[in-house]
C-alpha positions in Angstrom: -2.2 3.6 -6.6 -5.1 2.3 -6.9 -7.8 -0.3 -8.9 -9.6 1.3 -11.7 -9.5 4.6 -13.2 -11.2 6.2 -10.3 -8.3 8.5 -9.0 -7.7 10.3 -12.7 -8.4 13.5 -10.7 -5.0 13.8 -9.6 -1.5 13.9 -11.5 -0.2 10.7 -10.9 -1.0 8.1 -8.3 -1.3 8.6 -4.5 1.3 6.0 -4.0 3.4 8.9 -5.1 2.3 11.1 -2.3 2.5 7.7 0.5 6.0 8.0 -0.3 6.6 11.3 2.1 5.6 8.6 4.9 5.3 9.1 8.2 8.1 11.1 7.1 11.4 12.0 7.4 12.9 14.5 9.6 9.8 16.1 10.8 8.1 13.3 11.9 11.5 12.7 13.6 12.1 15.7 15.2 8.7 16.8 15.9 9.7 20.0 16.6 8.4 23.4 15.6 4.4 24.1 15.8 2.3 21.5 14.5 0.4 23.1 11.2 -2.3 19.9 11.5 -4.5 21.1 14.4 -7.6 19.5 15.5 -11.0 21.0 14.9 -12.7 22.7 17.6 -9.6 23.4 19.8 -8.2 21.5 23.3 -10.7 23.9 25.3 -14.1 23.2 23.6 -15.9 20.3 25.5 -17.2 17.3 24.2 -20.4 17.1 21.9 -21.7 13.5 22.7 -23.3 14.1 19.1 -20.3 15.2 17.4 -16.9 12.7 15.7 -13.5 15.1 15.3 -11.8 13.4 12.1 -8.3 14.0 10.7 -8.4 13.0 7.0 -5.6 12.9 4.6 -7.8 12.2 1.9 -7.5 15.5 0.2 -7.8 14.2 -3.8 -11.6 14.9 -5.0 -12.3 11.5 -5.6 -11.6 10.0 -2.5 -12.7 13.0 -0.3 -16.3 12.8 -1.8 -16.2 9.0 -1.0 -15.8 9.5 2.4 -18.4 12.5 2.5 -20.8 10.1 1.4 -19.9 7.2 3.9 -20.2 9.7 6.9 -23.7 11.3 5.7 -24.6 7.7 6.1 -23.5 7.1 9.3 -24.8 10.1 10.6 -28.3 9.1 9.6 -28.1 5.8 11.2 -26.2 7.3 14.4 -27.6 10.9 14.4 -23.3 11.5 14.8 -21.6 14.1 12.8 -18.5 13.6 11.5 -16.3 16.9 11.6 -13.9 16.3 9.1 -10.8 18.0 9.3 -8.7 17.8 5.8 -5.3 18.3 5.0 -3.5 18.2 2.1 -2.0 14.4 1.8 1.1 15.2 1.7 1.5 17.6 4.5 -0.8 15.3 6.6 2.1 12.8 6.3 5.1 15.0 6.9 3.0 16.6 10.1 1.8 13.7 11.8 4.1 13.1 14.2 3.9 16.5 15.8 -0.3 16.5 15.2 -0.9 13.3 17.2 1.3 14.8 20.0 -0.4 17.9 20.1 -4.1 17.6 21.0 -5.4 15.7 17.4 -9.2 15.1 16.4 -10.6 11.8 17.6 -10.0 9.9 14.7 -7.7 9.8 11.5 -7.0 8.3 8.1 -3.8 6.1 8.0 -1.9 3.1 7.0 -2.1 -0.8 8.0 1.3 -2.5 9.4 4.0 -0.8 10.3 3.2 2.5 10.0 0.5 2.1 12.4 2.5 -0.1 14.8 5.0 2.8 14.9 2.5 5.4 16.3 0.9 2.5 18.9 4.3 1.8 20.2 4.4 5.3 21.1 1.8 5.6 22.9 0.3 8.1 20.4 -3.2 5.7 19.4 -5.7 4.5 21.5 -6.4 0.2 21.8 -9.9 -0.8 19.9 -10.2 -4.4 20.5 -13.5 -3.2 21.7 -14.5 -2.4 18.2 -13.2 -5.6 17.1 -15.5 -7.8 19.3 -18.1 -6.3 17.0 -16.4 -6.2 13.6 -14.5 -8.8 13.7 -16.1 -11.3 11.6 -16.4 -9.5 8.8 -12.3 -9.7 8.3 -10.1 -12.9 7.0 -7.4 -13.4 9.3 -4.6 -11.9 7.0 -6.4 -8.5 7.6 -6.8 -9.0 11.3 -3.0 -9.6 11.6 -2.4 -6.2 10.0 -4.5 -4.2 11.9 -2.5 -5.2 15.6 0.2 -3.4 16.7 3.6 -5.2 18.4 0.9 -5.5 21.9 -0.9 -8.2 20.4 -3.6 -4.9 20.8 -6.3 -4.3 17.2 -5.2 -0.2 16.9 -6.9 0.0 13.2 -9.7 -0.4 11.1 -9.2 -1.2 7.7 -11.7 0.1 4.8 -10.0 0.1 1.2 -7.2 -2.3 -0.5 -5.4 -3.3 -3.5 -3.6 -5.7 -5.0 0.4 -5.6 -6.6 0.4 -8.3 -9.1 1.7 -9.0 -12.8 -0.5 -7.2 -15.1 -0.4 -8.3 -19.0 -3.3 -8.3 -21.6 -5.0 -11.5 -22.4 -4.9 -10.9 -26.4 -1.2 -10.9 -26.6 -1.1 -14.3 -24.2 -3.1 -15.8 -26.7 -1.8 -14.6 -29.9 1.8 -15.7 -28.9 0.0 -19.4 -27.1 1.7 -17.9 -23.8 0.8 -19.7 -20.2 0.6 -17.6 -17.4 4.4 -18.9 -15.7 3.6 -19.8 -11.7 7.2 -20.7 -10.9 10.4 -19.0 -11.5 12.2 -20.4 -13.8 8.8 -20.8 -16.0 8.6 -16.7 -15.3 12.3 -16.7 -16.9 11.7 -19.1 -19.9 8.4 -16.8 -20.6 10.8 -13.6 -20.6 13.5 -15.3 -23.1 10.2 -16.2 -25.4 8.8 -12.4 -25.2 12.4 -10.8 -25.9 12.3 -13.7 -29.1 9.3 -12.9 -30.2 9.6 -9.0 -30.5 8.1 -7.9 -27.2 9.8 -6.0 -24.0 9.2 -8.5 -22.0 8.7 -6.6 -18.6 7.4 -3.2 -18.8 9.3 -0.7 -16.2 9.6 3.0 -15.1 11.3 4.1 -12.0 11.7 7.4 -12.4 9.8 8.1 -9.1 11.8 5.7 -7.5 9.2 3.8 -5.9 8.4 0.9 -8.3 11.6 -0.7 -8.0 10.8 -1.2 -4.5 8.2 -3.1 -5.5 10.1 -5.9 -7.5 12.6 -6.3 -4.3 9.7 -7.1 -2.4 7.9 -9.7 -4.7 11.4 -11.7 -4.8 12.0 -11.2 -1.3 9.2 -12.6 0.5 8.9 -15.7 -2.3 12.3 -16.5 -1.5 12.3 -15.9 2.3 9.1 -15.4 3.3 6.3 -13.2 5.0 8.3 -13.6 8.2 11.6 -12.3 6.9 9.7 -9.3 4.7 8.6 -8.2 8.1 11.8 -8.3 10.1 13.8 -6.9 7.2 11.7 -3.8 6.7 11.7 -3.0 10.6 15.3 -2.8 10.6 15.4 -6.3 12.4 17.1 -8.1 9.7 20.6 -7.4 8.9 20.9 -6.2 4.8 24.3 -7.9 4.0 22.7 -11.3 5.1 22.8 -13.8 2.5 19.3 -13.9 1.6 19.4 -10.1 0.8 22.0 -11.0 -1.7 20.0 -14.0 -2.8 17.3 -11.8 -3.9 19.5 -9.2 -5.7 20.9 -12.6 -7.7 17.5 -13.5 -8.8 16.5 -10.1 -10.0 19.6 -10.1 -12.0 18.7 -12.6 -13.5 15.4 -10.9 -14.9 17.1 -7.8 -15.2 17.5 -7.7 -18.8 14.3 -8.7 -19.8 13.1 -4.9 -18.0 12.3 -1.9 -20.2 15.8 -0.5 -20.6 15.9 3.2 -19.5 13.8 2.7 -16.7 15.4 5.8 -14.8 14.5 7.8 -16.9 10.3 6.8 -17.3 7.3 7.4 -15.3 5.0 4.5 -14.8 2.3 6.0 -16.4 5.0 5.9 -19.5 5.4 2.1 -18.6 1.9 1.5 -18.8 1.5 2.7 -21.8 4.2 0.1 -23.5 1.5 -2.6 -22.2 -1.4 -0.4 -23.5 0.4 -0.2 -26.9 1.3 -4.6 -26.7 5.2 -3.6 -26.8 5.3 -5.2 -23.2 4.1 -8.0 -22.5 4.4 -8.0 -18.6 4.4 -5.6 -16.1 4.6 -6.0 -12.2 2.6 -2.9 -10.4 -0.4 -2.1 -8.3 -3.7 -2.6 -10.0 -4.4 1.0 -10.3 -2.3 0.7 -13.3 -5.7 0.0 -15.1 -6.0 4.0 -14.5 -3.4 4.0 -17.7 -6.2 2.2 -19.8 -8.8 4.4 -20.6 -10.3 3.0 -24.1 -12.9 0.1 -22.3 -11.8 -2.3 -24.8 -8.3 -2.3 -23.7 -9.5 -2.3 -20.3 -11.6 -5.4 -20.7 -8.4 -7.4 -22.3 -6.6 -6.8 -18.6 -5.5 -9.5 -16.6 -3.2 -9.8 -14.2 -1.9 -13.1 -11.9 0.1 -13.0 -8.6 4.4 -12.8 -9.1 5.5 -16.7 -9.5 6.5 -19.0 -6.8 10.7 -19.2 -6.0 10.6 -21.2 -3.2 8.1 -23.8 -2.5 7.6 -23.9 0.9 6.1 -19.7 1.0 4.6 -20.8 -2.5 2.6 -17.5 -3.6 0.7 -17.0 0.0 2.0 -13.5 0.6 0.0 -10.4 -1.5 1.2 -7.4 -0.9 -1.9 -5.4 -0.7 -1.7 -1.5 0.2 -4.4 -1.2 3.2 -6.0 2.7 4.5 -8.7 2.9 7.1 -8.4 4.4 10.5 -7.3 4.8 14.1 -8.3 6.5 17.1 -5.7 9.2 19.0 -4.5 9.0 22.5 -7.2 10.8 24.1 -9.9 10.9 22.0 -12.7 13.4 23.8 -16.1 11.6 22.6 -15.3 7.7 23.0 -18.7 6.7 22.5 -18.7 7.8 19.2 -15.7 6.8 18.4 -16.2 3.7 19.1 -19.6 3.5 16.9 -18.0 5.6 14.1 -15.2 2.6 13.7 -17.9 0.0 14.5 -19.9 1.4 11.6 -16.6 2.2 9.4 -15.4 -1.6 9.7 -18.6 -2.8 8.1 -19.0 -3.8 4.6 -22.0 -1.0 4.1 -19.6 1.4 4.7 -17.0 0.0 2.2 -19.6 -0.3 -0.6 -20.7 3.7 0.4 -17.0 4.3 0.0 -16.7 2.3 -3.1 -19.8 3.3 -5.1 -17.7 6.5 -5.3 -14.0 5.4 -5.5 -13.9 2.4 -7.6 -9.9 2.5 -8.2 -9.5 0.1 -5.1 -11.4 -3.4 -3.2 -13.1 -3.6 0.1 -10.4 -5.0 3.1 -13.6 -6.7 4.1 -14.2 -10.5 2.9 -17.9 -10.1 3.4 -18.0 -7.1 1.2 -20.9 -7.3 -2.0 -19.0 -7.5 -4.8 -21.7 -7.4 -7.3 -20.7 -4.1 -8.9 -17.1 -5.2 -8.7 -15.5 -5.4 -12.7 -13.9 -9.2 -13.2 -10.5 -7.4 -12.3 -11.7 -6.0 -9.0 -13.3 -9.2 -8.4 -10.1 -11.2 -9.3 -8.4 -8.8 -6.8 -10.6 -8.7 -3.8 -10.4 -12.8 -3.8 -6.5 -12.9 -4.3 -6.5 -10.6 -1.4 -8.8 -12.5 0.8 -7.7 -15.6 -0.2 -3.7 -14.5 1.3 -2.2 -16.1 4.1 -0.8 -13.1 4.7 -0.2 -9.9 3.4 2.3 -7.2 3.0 2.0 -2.9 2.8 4.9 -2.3 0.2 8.5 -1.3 1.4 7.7 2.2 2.3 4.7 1.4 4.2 6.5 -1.8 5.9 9.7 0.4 7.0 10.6 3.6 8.2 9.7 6.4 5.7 12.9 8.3 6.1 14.8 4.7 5.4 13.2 4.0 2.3 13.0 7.4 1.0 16.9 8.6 1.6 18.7 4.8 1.3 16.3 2.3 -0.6 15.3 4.6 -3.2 18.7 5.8 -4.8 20.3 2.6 -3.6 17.5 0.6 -5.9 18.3 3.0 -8.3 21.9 2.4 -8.5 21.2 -1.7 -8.5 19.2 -0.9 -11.6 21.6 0.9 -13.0 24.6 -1.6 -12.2 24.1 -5.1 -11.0 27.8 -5.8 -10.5 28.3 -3.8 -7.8 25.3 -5.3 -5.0 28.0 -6.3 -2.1 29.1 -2.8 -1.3 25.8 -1.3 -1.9 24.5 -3.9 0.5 27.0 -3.2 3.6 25.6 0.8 2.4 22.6 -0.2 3.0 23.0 -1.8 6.0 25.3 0.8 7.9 23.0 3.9 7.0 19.6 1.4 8.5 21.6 1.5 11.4 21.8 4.8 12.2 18.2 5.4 10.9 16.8 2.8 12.9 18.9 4.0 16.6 16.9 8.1 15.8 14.2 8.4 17.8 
């Protein structure tokens, strides 16, 4: 899921493995023994010298990046960092039960609502300690991600990236194309592509997670950050009429997608823009993972999905954030607090990022020297964002997005026609979902 071709260690993307969420029935139930259990046990006491972390990070790449970033904070603190790694996928499906049974001090998650979920529990502790310190080093869109409902800072961003419309410049200029920032110039571009040869929108949703991707471009340039928000919480009703506005607009770029997306990977998608048989596709940027040869690589671009409606313009990026959070009772608060006071500056993003290169520092005061022109491009369309989403399954409840928006995306892909009664679907299974615990 991520920038450059960093995380070629595992099959696939992580965004795959984000999709288990916060998860499903066993986050829901939080019944049964938790298998995630913290390092050193409830009965050993507190080492004022010693940081419990629970890391998801279980992919080599990303799991030596963060080795490296607390070796360095250990020689500045003298703190060691006990890392306690689980495999990402279980680490999602466990968490529920792991942060109510006695968890490490600290652990990896996700910006927006899936951290606003545990805080309104009661299962993370405030920092707005940490953020008198680290503040500053964060643009406001980034700030406004990391609160939970409390008005209270509960997280600690490190890494980002951006979605965007990814094309390669060589085929812009052999066909005298102009990068569309409106609608209906996004439209016209597709009708010229589809003229000239070319699929004009690369697609695969075969893991049934890009789609939710396009529905969320449309929907918050149509209706804004605002609406993305209260929609995804289960706030917003889905039969609404601006729901169905944005199904109308996707129909109407519909046919310019890759036909047989159901049945392609996105890796297989990639490779139709690899090839210059597609000459757009709308993904994250660790699509450049797909483009291994350095030349192809260096003809990348990408720009932000065009404008619908002028008064949300483009100033909403969804932008996948990780970093941190603190448990309910941590044991060694001290060092908590310096670990996420050390953790939200930009040396420890450009330790992290000398290792993983496949995503951007969530820090606007980050060096981005040994950024390539697409991570630069990306760190300042993230920074520059009034505000900024976490993709649908990050925004909403995993189980929701996983057992209704998936299949239900699916079936809108499939047939167009049929969006009213898929909508009231939608919208009487959310219900239910959203009264569970």
């Amino acid at each position: 899921m991520h920038h450059s071709p960093s995380r070629l260690s595992v099959p696939g993307p992580n965004r795959r493995s984000l999709l288990r969420g916060v998860g499903g029935a066993t986050l829901l139930a939080g019944a049964g023994i938790p298998l995630l259990s913290a390092c050193g046990g409830s009965g050993a006491a507190s080492d004022p010298k010693t940081v419990s972390l629970g890391s998801n990070a279980s992919d080599a790449v990303p799991k030596k990046a963060f080795e490296e970033v607390y070796a360095a904070f250990k020689k500045q603190s003298g703190i060691t960092v006990d890392v306690n790694t689980k495999d990402h996928n279980t680490f999602q499906e466990q968490i529920n039960s792991y942060l109510q049974g006695t968890p490490d001090d600290v652990f990896n998650w996700f910006a927006g609502f899936r951290m606003q979920f545990f805080a309104a529990k009661k299962l993370a502790t405030p920092i707005d300690d940490v953020w008198q310190k680290i503040g500053d080093n964060f643009p406001e869109a980034m700030k406004k991600l990391s609160k939970g409902e409390d008005g209270k800072y509960y997280f600690v961003p490190l890494t980002t990236y951006p979605w965007a419309v990814f094309y390669r410049k060589s085929v812009f200029q052999q066909h005298g194309y102009q990068v569309p920032t409106t609608w209906d110039q996004l439209v016209a571009l597709c009708k010229q592509m589809k003229k000239d040869g070319l699929v004009p929108i690369a697609f695969g949703d075969k893991d049934q997670w890009p789609a939710m991707g396009t529905f969320d471009q449309i929907n918050f340039r149509l209706n804004g950050y605002d609406f993305h928000v209260q929609l995804m919480a289960g706030k917003a009703s889905w039969t609404d009429a601006k729901v169905k506005a944005v199904f109308d607009h996707w129909t109407e770029i519909l046919p310019y997608h890759q036909d047989g997306a159901l049945g392609r990977t996105w890796q297989d998608a990639a490779q139709s823009v690899v090839a210059k048989k597609a000459g757009m596709y709308l993904l994250g940027s660790f699509v450049a993972q797909q483009f291994t040869n350095k030349a192809d690589l260096d003809d990348l671009d990408f720009f932000p999905f065009p404008e619908i409606n002028s008064a949300y313009g483009q100033d909403t990026v969804e932008a996948p954030t990780d970093g941190f959070m603190v448990s309910k009772a941590p044991k060694n608060h001290d060092g908590v607090v310096k670990l996420l006071e050390y953790l939200g500056s930009p040396e420890a993003e450009q330790t992290y990022l000398k290792t993983d290169p496949s995503v951007v520092a969530a820090s606007s005061k980050a060096d981005t020297s040994s950024y390539s022109p697409l991570q630069k491009k990306a760190f300042d369309m993230i920074s520059g964002a009034k505000s900024l989403t976490q993709f649908m399954d990050r925004d909403s409840r995993p189980d929701f997005t996983s057992t209704v928006m998936q299949p239900s995306l699916q079936k809108f892909v499939q047939n167009p026609k049929g969006v009213d009664s898929l909508l009231s679907s939608i919208e009487r299974q959310k219900k239910t979902i959203f009264a569970s615990a």
